[in-house]
C-alpha positions, 0 to 999 in steps of 0.5 A: 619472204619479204615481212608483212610491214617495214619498221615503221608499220606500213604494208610494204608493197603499197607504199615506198619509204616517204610513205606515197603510193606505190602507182605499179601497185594501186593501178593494177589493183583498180584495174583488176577489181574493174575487171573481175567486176565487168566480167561477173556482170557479164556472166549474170547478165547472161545467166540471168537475163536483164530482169536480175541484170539490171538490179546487179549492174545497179547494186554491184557498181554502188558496192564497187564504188565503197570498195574504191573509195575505202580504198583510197581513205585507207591508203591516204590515212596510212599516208598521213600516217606515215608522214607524221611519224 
């Protein structure tokens, strides 16, 4: 079992040891949250039909944005992190 964090407190998978994103582990992160994102809205649409479709694509694509971009802000802060210490 690989420890949660190296010695110098970064999460291990998501970053290598000059603290940079590891890209085998961010991209498919993106991809897969695309993907389950694209695939719930399939199934609402067609559940519910375009009435509650359209309110769902609208608000769960501004809510996957935040996800993206909270996402990006952790990873460059522990980035920056990593770099000064």
């Amino acid at each position: 079992m690989w420890p949660l964090y190296d010695k110098r407190g970064l999460p291990w998978p998501l970053f290598d040891k000059q603290g940079r994103p590891r890209t085998w582990v961010v991209i498919p992160l993106f991809v897969f949250m695309t993907a389950a994102y694209i695939l719930v809205a399939i199934a609402v649409t067609l559940y519910f039909g375009l009435a509650y479709a359209e309110i769902y694509w609208i608000l769960s694509g501004f809510f996957l944005f935040l996800l993206a971009a909270g996402l990006f802000a952790f990873i460059m802060k522990r980035r920056q992190e990593a770099k000064t210490r």
